[in-house]
TIDO-640283 format. One record per residue: x, y, z of N, C-alpha, C, O in turn; residue in one letter. Coordinates in steps of 0.05 Angstrom, whole numbers, plus 32768, in hexadecimal, padded with zeros to 4 digits. Example, Ala and Ser with C-alpha at 12.3 -4.5 7.8 and 13.67 -1.06 7.14 Angstrom:
81087F8E809C80F67FA6809C81087FBE809C811D7FBE80A9a;81017FD3808E81117FEB808F81028001809D810C801780A1s;
This chain:
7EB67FE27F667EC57FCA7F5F7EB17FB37F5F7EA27FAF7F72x;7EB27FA37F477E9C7F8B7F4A7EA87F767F5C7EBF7F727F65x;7E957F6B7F5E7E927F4C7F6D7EA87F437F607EBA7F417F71x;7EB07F3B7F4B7EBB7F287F407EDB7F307F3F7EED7F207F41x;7EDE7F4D7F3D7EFA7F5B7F467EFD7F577F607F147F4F7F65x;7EEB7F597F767EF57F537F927EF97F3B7F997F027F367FAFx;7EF27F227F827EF77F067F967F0E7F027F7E7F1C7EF17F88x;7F197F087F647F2A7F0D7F5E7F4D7F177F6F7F647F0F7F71x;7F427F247F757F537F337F8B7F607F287FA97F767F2A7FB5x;7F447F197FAF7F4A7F0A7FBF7F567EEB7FBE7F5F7EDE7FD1x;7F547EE47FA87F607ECD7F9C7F7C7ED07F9D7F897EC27FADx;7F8B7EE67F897FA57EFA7F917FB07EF87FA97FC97EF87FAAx;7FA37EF77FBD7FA57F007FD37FAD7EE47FDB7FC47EE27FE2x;7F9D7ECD7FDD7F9F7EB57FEC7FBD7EA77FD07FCD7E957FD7x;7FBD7EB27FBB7FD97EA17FAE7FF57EB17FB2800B7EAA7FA9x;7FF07ECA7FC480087ED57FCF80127ED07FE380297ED37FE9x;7FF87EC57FF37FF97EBC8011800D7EA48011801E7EA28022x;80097E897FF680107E787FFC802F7E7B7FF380427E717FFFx;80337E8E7FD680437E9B7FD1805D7E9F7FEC80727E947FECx;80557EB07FFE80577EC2800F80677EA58023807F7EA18028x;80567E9A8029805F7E828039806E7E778035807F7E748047x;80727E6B801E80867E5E801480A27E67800F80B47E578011x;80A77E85800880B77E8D800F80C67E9C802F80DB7EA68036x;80B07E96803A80BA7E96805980BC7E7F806180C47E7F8078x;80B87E69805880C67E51805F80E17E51805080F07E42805Cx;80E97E59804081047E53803481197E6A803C81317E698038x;810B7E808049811A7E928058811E7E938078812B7EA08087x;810D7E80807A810D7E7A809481297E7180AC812A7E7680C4x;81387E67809F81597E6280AF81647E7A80A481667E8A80B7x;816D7E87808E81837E9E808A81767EB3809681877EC280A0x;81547EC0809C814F7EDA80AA81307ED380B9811C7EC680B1x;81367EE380D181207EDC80E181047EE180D880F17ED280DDx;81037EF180CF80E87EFD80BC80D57EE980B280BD7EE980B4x;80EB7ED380A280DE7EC5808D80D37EB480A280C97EA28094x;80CE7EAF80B880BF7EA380C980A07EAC80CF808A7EA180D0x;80AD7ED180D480917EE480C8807E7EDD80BF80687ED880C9x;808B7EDD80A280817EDF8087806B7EC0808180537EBE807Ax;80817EA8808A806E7E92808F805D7E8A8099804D7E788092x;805E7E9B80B3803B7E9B80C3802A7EAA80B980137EA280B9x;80337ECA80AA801E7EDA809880157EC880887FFE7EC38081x;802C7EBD808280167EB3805680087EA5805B7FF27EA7804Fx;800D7E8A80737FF87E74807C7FDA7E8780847FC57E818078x;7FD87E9A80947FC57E9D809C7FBA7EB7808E7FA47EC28094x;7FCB7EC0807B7FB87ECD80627FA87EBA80497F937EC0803Ex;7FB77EA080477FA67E85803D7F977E85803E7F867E87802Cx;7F967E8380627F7F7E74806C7F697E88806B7F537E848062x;7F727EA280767F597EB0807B7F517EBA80597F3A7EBC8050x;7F677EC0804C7F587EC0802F7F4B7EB680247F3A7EC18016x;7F4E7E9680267F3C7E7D80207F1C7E7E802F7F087E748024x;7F1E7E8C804A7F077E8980507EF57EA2804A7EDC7E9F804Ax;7EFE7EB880467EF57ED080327EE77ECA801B7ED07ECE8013x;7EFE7EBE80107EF67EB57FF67EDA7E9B7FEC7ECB7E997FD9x;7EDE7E8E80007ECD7E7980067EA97E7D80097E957E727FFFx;7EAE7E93801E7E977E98802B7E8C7EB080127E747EAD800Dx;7E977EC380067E917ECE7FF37E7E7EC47FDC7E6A7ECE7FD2x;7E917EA57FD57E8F7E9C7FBD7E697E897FC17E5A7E857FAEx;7E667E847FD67E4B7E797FF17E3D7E8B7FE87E337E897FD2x;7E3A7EA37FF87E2E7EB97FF67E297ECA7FDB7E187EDB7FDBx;7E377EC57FC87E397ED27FB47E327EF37FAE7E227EFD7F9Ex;7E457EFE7FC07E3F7F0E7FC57E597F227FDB7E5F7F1A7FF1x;7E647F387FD17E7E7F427FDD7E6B7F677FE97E5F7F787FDCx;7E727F647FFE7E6F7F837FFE7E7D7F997FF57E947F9A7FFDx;7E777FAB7FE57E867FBB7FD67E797FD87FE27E637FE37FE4x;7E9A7FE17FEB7E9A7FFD7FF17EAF80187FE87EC480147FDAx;7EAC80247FEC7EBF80427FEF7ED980377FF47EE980417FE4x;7EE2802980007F068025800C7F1180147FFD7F2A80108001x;7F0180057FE77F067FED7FD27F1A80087FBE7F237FF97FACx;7F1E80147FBB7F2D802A7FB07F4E80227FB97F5E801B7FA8x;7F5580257FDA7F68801F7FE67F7080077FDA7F8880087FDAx;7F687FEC7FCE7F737FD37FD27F857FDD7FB27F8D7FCA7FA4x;7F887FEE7FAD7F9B7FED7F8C7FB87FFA7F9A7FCC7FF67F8Cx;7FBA80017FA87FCC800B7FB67FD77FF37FC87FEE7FED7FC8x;7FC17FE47FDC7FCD7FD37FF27FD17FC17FDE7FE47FC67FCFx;7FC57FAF7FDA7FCD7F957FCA7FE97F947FC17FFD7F887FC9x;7FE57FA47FAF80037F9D7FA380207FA57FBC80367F9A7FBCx;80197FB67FC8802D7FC07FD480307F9F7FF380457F9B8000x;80197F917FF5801B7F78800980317F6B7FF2804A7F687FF1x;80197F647FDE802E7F527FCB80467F517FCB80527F3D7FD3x;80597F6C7FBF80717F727FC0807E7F6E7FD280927F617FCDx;80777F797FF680837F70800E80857F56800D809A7F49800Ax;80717F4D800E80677F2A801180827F1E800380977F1B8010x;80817F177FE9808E7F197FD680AA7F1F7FC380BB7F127FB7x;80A37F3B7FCA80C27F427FBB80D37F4A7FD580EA7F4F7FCDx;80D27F4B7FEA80E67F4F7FFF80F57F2F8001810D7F2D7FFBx;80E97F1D800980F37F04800881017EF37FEE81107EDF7FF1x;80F97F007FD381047EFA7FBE811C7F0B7FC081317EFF7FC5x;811F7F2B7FBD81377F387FC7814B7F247FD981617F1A7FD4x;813D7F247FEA81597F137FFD816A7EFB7FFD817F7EF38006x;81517EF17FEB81617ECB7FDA81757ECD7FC6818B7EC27FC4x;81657EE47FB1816D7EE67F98817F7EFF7F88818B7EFC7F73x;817C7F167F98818C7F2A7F8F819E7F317F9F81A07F297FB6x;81B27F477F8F81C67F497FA781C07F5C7FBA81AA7F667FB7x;81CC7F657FCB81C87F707FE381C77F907FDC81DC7F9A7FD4x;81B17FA17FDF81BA7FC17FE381B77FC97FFC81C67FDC8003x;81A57FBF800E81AA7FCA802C81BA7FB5803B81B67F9D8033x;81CD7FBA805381D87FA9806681C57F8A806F81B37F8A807Fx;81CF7F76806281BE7F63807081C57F58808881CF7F428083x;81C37F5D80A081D27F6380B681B67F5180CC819E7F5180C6x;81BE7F4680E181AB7F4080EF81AC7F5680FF81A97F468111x;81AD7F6A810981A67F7F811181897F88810081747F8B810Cx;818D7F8A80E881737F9780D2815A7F7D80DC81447F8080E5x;816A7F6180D681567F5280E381407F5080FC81287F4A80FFx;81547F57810B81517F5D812E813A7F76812D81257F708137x;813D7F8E8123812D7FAA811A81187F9F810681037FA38113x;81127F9580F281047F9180E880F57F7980F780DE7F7880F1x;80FE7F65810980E97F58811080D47F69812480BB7F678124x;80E77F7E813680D77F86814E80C77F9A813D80B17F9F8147x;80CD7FA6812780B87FB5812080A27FAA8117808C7FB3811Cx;80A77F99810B80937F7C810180767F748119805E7F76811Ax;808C7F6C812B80787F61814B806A7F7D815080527F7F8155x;80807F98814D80707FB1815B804F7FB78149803A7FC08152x;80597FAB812A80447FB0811B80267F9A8122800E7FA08124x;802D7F8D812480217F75812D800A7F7381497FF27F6D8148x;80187F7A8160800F7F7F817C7FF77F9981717FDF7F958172x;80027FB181677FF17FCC81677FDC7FBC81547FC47FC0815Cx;7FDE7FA881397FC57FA3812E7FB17F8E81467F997F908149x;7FBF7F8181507FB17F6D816A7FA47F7D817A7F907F758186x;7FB17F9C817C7FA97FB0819D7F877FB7817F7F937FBC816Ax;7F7C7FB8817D7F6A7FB981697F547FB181717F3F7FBD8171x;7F5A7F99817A7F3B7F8881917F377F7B816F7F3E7F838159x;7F247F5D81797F117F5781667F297F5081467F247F4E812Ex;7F387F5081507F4B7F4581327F427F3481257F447F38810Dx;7F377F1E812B7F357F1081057F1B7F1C80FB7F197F1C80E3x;7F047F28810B7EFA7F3281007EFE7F4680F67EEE7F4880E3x;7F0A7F5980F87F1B7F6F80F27F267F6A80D57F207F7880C2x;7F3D7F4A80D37F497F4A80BD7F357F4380A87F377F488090x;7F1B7F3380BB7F147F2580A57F0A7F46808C7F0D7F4B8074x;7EFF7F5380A07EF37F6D808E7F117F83807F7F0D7F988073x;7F297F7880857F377F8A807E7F347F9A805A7F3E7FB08053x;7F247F86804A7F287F9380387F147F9F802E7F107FA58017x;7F027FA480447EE37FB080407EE17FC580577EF27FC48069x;7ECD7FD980567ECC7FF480617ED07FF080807ECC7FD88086x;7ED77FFD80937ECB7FFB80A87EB17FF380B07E9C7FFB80A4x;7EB17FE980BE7E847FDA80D27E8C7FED80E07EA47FEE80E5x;7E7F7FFF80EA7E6D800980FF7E62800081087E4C800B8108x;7E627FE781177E4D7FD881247E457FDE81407E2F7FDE814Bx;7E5D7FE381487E587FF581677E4D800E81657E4D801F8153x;7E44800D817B7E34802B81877E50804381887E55805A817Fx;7E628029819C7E7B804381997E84804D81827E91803D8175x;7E81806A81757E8F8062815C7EAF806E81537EBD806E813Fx;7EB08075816B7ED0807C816F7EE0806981707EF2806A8161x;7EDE805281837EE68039818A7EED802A81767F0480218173x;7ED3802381637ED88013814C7EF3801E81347F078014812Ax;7EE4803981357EF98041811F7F15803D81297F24802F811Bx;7F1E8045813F7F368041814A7F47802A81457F6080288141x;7F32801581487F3E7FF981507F447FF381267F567FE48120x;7F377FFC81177F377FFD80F97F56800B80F77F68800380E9x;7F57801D81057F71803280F87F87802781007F9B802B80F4x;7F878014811B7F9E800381247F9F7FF3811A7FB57FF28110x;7F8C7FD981127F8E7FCE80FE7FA57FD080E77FBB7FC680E2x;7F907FE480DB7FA57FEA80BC7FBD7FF380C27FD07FE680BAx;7FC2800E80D47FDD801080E17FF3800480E9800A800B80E3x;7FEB7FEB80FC7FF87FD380F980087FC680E980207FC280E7x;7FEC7FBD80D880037FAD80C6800E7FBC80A980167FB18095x;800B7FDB80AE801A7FEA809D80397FE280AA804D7FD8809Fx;80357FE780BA80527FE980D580607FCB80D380787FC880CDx;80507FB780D7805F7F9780D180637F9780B280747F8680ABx;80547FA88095805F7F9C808380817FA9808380947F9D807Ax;80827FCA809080A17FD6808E80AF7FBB809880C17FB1808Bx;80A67FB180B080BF7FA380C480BF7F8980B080CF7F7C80BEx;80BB7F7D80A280BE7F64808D80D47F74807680E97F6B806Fx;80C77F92806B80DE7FA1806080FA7F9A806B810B7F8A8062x;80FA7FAA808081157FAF8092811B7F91809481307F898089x;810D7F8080A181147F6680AA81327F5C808E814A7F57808Fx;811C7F5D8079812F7F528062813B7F60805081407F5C8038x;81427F7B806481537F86805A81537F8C803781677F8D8029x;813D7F8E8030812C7F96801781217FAF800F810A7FB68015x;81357FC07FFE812A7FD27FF4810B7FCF7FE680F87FDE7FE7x;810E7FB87FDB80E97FB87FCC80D57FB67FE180C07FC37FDEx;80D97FA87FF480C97FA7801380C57FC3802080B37FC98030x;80D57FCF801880DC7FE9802C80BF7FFC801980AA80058022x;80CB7FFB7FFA80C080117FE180AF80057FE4809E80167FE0x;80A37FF07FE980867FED7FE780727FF87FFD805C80027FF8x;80807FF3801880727FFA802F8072801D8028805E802A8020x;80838025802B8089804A80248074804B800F805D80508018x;807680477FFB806A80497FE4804980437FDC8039804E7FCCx;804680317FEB802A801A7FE3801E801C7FFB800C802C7FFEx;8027800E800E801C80028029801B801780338005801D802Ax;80208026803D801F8042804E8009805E80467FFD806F8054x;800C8058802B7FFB807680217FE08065801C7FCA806E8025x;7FE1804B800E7FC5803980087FBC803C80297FB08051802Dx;7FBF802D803E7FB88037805D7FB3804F80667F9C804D8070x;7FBD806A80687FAA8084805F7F9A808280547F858079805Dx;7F9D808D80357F89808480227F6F8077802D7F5A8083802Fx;7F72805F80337F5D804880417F4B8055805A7F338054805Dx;7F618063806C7F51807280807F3E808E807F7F2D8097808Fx;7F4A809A80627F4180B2805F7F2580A780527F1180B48057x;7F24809180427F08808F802D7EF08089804B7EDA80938051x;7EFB807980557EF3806D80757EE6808C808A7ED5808E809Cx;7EF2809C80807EEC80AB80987ED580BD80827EBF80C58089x;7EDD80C1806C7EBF80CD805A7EB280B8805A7E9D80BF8050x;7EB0809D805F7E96808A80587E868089807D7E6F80848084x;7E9B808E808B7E8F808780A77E73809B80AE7E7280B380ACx;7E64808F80B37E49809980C37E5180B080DA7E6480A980E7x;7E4880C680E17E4C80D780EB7E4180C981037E3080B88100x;7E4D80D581227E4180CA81387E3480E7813F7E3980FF813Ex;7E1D80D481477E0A80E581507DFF80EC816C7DF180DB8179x;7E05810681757E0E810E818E7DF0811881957DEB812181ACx;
Protein backbone atom coordinates (compact mmCIF):
# COMPACT_ATOMS: atom_id res chain seq x y z
CA UNK A 1 0.00 0.00 0.00
CA UNK A 2 1.56 3.43 -0.88
CA UNK A 3 2.24 6.34 1.28
CA UNK A 4 -0.34 8.26 -0.16
CA UNK A 5 -3.18 5.38 0.29
CA UNK A 6 -2.16 5.22 3.99
CA UNK A 7 -2.42 8.95 4.85
CA UNK A 8 -5.51 8.84 2.63
CA UNK A 9 -6.92 6.40 4.90
CA UNK A 10 -6.01 8.05 7.66
CA UNK A 11 -7.67 11.22 6.72
CA UNK A 12 -11.00 8.79 6.52
CA UNK A 13 -10.25 7.95 9.62
CA UNK A 14 -9.90 11.46 11.41
CA UNK A 15 -13.49 12.66 9.21
CA UNK A 16 -15.26 9.63 10.84
CA UNK A 17 -13.87 10.39 14.05
CA UNK A 18 -15.42 13.79 13.86
CA UNK A 19 -18.26 12.18 12.05
CA UNK A 20 -18.48 9.69 14.87
CA UNK A 21 -18.56 12.45 17.53
CA UNK A 22 -20.99 14.33 16.47
CA UNK A 23 -23.31 11.81 16.34
CA UNK A 24 -22.62 10.78 19.83
CA UNK A 25 -23.36 14.10 20.84
CA UNK A 26 -26.82 14.03 19.40
CA UNK A 27 -27.30 10.54 20.81
CA UNK A 28 -26.08 11.30 23.79
CA UNK A 29 -29.59 11.92 26.08
CA UNK A 30 -31.85 9.04 24.20
CA UNK A 31 -28.80 6.10 24.69
CA UNK A 32 -25.89 5.81 26.82
CA UNK A 33 -23.47 4.72 24.20
CA UNK A 34 -23.67 7.89 22.31
CA UNK A 35 -21.59 9.24 25.19
CA UNK A 36 -19.16 6.28 24.11
CA UNK A 37 -19.11 7.11 20.84
CA UNK A 38 -18.34 10.92 21.72
CA UNK A 39 -15.25 10.31 23.59
CA UNK A 40 -14.13 7.70 20.72
CA UNK A 41 -14.58 10.15 17.78
CA UNK A 42 -12.88 13.10 19.84
CA UNK A 43 -9.93 11.10 20.50
CA UNK A 44 -9.80 9.24 17.16
CA UNK A 45 -9.52 13.15 15.83
CA UNK A 46 -7.16 13.83 17.85
CA UNK A 47 -4.98 10.90 17.64
CA UNK A 48 -5.70 10.72 13.84
CA UNK A 49 -4.68 14.27 13.43
CA UNK A 50 -1.54 13.59 15.11
CA UNK A 51 -0.81 10.41 12.85
CA UNK A 52 -1.57 12.19 10.20
CA UNK A 53 0.42 15.20 11.06
CA UNK A 54 3.54 13.65 12.02
CA UNK A 55 3.38 11.45 8.79
CA UNK A 56 2.74 14.36 6.60
CA UNK A 57 6.50 15.97 8.73
CA UNK A 58 8.20 12.96 8.12
CA UNK A 59 6.99 12.20 4.85
CA UNK A 60 7.07 9.07 5.20
CA UNK A 61 4.41 6.01 6.54
CA UNK A 62 5.71 2.62 7.42
CA UNK A 63 4.30 0.09 5.22
CA UNK A 64 3.82 -3.47 6.18
CA UNK A 65 2.20 -7.03 5.87
CA UNK A 66 -1.01 -6.13 8.22
CA UNK A 67 -1.83 -2.96 5.92
CA UNK A 68 -3.89 -5.84 4.14
CA UNK A 69 -6.24 -6.04 7.45
CA UNK A 70 -7.21 -2.17 7.26
CA UNK A 71 -9.85 -3.10 4.08
CA UNK A 72 -11.67 -5.12 6.33
CA UNK A 73 -11.24 -2.87 9.72
CA UNK A 74 -11.86 0.50 8.31
CA UNK A 75 -14.91 0.18 6.94
CA UNK A 76 -16.28 -2.15 9.39
CA UNK A 77 -15.06 1.09 12.41
CA UNK A 78 -16.77 3.35 9.97
CA UNK A 79 -20.05 1.51 9.83
CA UNK A 80 -20.08 0.92 13.75
CA UNK A 81 -18.93 4.49 14.25
CA UNK A 82 -21.49 5.59 11.93
CA UNK A 83 -24.20 3.53 10.79
CA UNK A 84 -25.19 2.18 14.35
CA UNK A 85 -25.93 5.75 15.59
CA UNK A 86 -27.60 6.77 12.26
CA UNK A 87 -29.79 3.38 12.66
CA UNK A 88 -30.96 4.59 15.96
CA UNK A 89 -31.95 8.39 14.96
CA UNK A 90 -33.18 7.52 11.65
CA UNK A 91 -34.60 4.10 10.95
CA UNK A 92 -37.08 2.14 12.44
CA UNK A 93 -36.40 -0.30 15.02
CA UNK A 94 -35.50 -4.19 14.16
CA UNK A 95 -33.90 -5.15 17.42
CA UNK A 96 -35.57 -4.18 20.99
CA UNK A 97 -34.42 -0.72 21.82
CA UNK A 98 -34.63 -1.36 25.38
CA UNK A 99 -32.21 0.13 28.04
CA UNK A 100 -31.41 -3.21 29.08
CA UNK A 101 -29.57 -3.68 25.31
CA UNK A 102 -28.14 -0.25 26.46
CA UNK A 103 -27.06 -1.39 29.91
CA UNK A 104 -25.29 -4.82 27.92
CA UNK A 105 -23.91 -3.01 25.33
CA UNK A 106 -22.35 -0.41 27.45
CA UNK A 107 -20.68 -3.04 29.86
CA UNK A 108 -19.52 -4.89 26.91
CA UNK A 109 -18.20 -1.64 25.55
CA UNK A 110 -16.19 -0.76 29.05
CA UNK A 111 -15.38 -4.79 29.04
CA UNK A 112 -13.94 -4.01 25.52
CA UNK A 113 -12.19 -1.13 26.58
CA UNK A 114 -10.44 -2.14 30.09
CA UNK A 115 -8.97 -5.62 28.12
CA UNK A 116 -7.58 -2.93 25.28
CA UNK A 117 -6.10 -0.68 28.42
CA UNK A 118 -4.97 -4.29 30.21
CA UNK A 119 -2.44 -4.06 26.98
CA UNK A 120 0.13 -1.74 28.85
CA UNK A 121 1.60 1.22 26.79
CA UNK A 122 -1.88 2.23 25.03
CA UNK A 123 -1.46 5.30 23.11
CA UNK A 124 1.47 3.95 21.97
CA UNK A 125 -0.10 0.87 21.12
CA UNK A 126 -3.02 2.92 19.36
CA UNK A 127 -0.81 5.16 17.97
CA UNK A 128 0.77 1.97 15.89
CA UNK A 129 -2.61 0.36 15.58
CA UNK A 130 -2.66 0.54 11.94
CA UNK A 131 0.89 -0.64 11.41
CA UNK A 132 2.60 -4.11 12.15
CA UNK A 133 3.43 -5.04 15.51
CA UNK A 134 7.23 -3.41 17.11
CA UNK A 135 8.98 -5.96 18.64
CA UNK A 136 10.81 -3.69 20.51
CA UNK A 137 11.07 -5.67 23.57
CA UNK A 138 13.35 -8.42 24.29
CA UNK A 139 10.16 -10.08 25.65
CA UNK A 140 8.60 -11.23 22.67
CA UNK A 141 5.71 -12.94 24.04
CA UNK A 142 4.73 -9.99 26.12
CA UNK A 143 4.66 -7.57 23.31
CA UNK A 144 2.67 -9.61 21.11
CA UNK A 145 0.15 -10.23 23.78
CA UNK A 146 -0.34 -6.80 24.78
CA UNK A 147 -0.98 -6.29 20.47
CA UNK A 148 -3.64 -9.13 20.59
CA UNK A 149 -5.47 -7.41 23.55
CA UNK A 150 -5.28 -4.40 22.00
CA UNK A 151 -7.03 -5.36 18.83
CA UNK A 152 -9.23 -7.78 20.87
CA UNK A 153 -10.50 -5.11 22.82
CA UNK A 154 -11.68 -2.91 20.78
CA UNK A 155 -13.08 -5.67 18.56
CA UNK A 156 -15.21 -6.36 21.84
CA UNK A 157 -16.12 -2.34 22.47
CA UNK A 158 -16.94 -2.00 18.66
CA UNK A 159 -19.85 -5.22 19.36
CA UNK A 160 -20.92 -3.30 22.71
CA UNK A 161 -21.64 0.26 20.62
CA UNK A 162 -23.48 -2.57 18.21
CA UNK A 163 -25.60 -3.91 21.05
CA UNK A 164 -25.50 -0.49 22.86
CA UNK A 165 -27.64 0.93 19.85
CA UNK A 166 -29.33 -1.73 19.36
CA UNK A 167 -28.10 -1.83 15.60
CA UNK A 168 -28.22 -4.49 13.35
CA UNK A 169 -25.59 -2.56 11.00
CA UNK A 170 -23.28 -2.15 14.23
CA UNK A 171 -23.76 -5.66 15.08
CA UNK A 172 -23.11 -6.91 10.82
CA UNK A 173 -20.29 -4.92 10.85
CA UNK A 174 -18.50 -6.01 13.98
CA UNK A 175 -19.51 -10.00 13.03
CA UNK A 176 -18.69 -9.30 9.58
CA UNK A 177 -15.70 -6.67 9.33
CA UNK A 178 -14.35 -5.96 12.76
CA UNK A 179 -13.93 -9.42 14.01
CA UNK A 180 -12.51 -11.44 11.05
CA UNK A 181 -10.29 -7.99 9.82
CA UNK A 182 -8.74 -8.53 13.76
CA UNK A 183 -7.83 -12.23 13.08
CA UNK A 184 -6.88 -11.63 9.78
CA UNK A 185 -4.60 -8.69 11.37
CA UNK A 186 -3.20 -11.21 13.90
CA UNK A 187 -2.58 -14.02 11.61
CA UNK A 188 -0.46 -11.63 8.91
CA UNK A 189 1.25 -10.41 12.49
CA UNK A 190 2.15 -13.72 13.55
CA UNK A 191 3.76 -14.66 9.80
CA UNK A 192 5.57 -11.18 9.84
CA UNK A 193 6.73 -11.61 13.65
CA UNK A 194 10.50 -12.36 14.10
CA UNK A 195 10.98 -15.75 15.51
CA UNK A 196 12.30 -15.69 19.23
CA UNK A 197 15.34 -16.92 19.60
CA UNK A 198 15.94 -19.47 22.27
Amino acid sequence: MSAFVKRFLLFIGVLAGIFSATLGYETRTANLIGWVLLVIGILSVAGGSVTLGVSMVRKSIRLDQCDKALWLLLPGVILVGLGSPLEFLYLPALLPRTHNFQAIGLAVCILGILVAFAAGDVPGRVRRFFSAPEFVNTDHELTETGNTLLNSGLSVAALGIGLGFSSWIGLAASLLLIIPGTIFRYRLAKGVAPKSQS
